[in-house]
C-alpha positions in Angstrom: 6.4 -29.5 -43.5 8.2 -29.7 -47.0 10.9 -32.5 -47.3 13.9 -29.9 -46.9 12.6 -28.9 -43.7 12.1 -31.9 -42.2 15.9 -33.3 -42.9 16.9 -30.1 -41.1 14.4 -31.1 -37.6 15.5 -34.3 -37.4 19.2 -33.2 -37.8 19.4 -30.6 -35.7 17.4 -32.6 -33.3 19.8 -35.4 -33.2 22.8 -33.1 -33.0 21.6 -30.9 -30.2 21.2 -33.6 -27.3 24.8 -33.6 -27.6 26.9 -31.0 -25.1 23.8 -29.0 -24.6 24.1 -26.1 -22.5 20.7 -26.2 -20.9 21.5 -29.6 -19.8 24.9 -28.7 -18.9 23.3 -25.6 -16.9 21.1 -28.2 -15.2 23.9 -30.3 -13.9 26.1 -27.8 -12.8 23.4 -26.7 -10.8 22.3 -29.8 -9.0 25.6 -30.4 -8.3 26.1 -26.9 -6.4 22.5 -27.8 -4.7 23.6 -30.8 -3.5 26.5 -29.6 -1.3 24.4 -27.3 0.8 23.8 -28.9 4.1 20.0 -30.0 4.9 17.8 -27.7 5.8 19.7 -24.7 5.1 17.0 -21.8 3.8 17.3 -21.2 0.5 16.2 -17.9 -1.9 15.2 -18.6 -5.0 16.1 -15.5 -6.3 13.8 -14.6 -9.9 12.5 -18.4 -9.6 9.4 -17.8 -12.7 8.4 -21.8 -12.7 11.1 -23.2 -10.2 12.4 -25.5 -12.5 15.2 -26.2 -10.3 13.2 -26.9 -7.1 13.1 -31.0 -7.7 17.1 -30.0 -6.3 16.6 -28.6 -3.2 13.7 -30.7 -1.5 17.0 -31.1 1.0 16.5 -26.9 2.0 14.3 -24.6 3.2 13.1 -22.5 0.9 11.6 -19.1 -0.2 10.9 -18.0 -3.9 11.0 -14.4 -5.1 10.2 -13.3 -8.4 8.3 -9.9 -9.9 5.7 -11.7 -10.8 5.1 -9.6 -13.7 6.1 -12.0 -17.1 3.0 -13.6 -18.9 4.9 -15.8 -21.4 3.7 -13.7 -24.2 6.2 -11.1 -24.6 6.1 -8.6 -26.9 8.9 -7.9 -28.6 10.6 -9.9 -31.8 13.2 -12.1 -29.9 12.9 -15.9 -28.4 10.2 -16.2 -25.5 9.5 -18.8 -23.3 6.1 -19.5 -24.5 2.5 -18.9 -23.5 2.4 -22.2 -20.7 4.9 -19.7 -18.5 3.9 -19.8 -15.1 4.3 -18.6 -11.2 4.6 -20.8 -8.4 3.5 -19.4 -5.2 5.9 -16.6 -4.2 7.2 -15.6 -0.6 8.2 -12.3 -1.7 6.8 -10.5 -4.5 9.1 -7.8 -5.1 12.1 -6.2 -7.4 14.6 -8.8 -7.4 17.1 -5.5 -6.0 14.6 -4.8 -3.3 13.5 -7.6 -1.2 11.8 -7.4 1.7 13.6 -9.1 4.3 16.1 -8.5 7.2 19.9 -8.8 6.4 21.7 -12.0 7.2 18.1 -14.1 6.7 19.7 -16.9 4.0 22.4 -19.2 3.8 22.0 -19.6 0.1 20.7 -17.5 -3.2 19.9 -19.1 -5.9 19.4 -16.9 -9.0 19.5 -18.8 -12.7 19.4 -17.0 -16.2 17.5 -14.0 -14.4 20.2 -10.9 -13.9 19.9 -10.2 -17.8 16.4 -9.4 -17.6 16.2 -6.6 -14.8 17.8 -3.2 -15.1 20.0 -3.2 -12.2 22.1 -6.0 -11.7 24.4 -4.2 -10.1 22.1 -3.3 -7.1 20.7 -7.0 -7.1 24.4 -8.8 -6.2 24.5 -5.7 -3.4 21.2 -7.3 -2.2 22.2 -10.8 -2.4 25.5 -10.2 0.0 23.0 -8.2 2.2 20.8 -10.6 2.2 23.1 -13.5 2.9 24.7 -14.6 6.0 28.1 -14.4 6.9 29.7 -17.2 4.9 26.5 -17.8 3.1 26.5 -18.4 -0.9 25.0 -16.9 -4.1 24.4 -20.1 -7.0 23.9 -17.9 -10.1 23.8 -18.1 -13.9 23.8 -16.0 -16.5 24.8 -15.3 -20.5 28.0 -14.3 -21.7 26.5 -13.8 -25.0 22.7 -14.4 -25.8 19.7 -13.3 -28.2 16.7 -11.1 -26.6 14.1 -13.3 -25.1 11.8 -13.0 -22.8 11.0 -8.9 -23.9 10.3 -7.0 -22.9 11.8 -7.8 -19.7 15.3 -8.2 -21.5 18.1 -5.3 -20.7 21.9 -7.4 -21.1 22.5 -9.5 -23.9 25.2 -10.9 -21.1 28.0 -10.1 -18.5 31.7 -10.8 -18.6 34.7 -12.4 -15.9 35.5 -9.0 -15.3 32.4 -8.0 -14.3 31.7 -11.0 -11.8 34.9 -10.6 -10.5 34.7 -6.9 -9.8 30.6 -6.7 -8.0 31.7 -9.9 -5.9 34.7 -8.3 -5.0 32.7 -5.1 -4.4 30.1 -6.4 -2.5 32.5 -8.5 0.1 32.5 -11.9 -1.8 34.7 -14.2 -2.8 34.5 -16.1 -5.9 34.6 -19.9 -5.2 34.0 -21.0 -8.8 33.4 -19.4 -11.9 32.9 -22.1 -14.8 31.9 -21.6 -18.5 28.8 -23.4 -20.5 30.2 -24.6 -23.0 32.7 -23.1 -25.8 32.8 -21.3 -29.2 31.8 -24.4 -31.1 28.8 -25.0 -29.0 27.5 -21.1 -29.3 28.5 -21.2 -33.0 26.3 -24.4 -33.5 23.4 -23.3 -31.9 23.4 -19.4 -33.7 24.1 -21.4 -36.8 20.6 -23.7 -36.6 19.0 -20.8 -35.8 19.7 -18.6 -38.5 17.9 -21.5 -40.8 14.6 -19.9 -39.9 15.8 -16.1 -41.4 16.7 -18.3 -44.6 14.4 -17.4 -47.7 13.6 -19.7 -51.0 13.5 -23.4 -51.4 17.2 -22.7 -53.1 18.5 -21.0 -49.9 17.2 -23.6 -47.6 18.5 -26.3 -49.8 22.1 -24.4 -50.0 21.8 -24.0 -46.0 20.7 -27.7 -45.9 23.8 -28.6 -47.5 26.1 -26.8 -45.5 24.8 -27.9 -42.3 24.8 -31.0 -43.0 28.9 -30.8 -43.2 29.5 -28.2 -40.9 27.2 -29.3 -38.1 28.6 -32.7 -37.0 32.0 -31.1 -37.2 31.0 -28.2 -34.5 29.3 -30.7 -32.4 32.2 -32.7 -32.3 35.0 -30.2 -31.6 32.4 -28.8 -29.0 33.2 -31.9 -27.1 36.3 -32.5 -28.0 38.1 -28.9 -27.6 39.8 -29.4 -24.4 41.2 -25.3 -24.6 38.8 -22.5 -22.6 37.7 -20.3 -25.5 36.7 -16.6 -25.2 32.9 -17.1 -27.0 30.6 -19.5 -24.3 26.8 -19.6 -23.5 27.5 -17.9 -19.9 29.2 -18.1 -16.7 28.4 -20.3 -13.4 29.1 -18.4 -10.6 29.5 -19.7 -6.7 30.2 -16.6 -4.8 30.8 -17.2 -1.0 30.0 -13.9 1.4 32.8 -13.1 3.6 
């Protein structure tokens, strides 16, 4: 690693454990975990790894994913890695078509998944039918993201509109419906990551230079900006079925 490149790890490094929205994502879902009552049964809906399961050793739970994704990918956007793993799955099935009886589960949990299957419409239809009365759908996904994950990658993210239209659809009501983060915090993180699509020891020394100025400033209006702005990682969606 040349000396250019390593001022821009260590920067970017430093600069990114602030107002992360993975973390952020994290938090925001533990918190929603926590408020379901114990032993409630639980779908998590798309679950890959369960990275979230250390939050709901309170529930009941079932896991459902395609079971299809090696890690690998092949496409040219971000993946995941080749360490991508299944736990044991409960139901391996479309994520629109699970096999069970309606009214089997008091809470769906479904994180960063509804961009990588082709029907997302059908899948919130099989959430509510899946759900019981009063029961409630924990979800994530992008506003506005990269392909990853190819290629098992079909929305490059979904809008307020269109939350508040399928819940509204599919006989749910929107309890909350936070953002990740801001335009500062998306244009920080597309920023870094155009340093790797930066050719010549001049460019990278030119880009070196700018970040150095420009990054610290994003970061700190990221945290700072008090306003809602219209660019954001995603929406956090609680949806409670009627």
């Amino acid at each position: 690693m040349n000396f250019i490149q390593k001022i821009y790890q260590e920067l970017k490094s430093a600069l990114y454990c602030i107002d992360n929205p993975e973390v952020a994502r994290e938090q925001w879902v533990e918190k929603q975990l926590s408020l379901l009552g114990d032993g409630q049964l639980l779908l998590d809906a798309g679950c890959g790894p369960q990275p979230y399961k250390k939050f709901y050793k309170h529930l009941k739970c079932k896991t459902q994913d395609f079971g299809a994704y090696d890690g690998k990918g092949n496409g040219s956007g971000m993946q995941n890695g080749e360490d991508w793993h299944y736990t044991k799955l409960d139901y391996t099935s479309d994520i629109w078509d699970i096999p069970e009886k309606d009214g089997t589960f008091d809470a769906i949990l479904c994180t960063e998944v509804i961009e990588h299957i082709p029907y997302p419409n059908e899948t919130l239809a099989e959430f509510s039918r899946l759900l019981k009365s009063g029961g409630k759908v924990i979800l994530t996904a992008p506003y506005a993201c990269l392909p990853h994950m190819q290629p098992y990658f079909f929305y490059s993210g979904f809008s307020e509109d269109y939350f508040k239209y399928m819940c509204e659809k599919n006989g749910m009501d929107i309890l909350r419906l936070d953002k990740n983060g801001n335009a500062f915090t998306h244009v920080f993180q597309e920023y870094k990551r155009s340093y790797e699509h930066v050719d010549g020891l001049i460019g990278k020394a030119l880009y070196l230079t700018i970040f150095v100025f420009a990054a610290p400033y994003l970061k700190f209006k990221a945290v700072t900006c008090k306003k809602e702005t219209d660019l954001h990682f995603g929406f956090m969606l609680v949806a409670q079925k009627k």
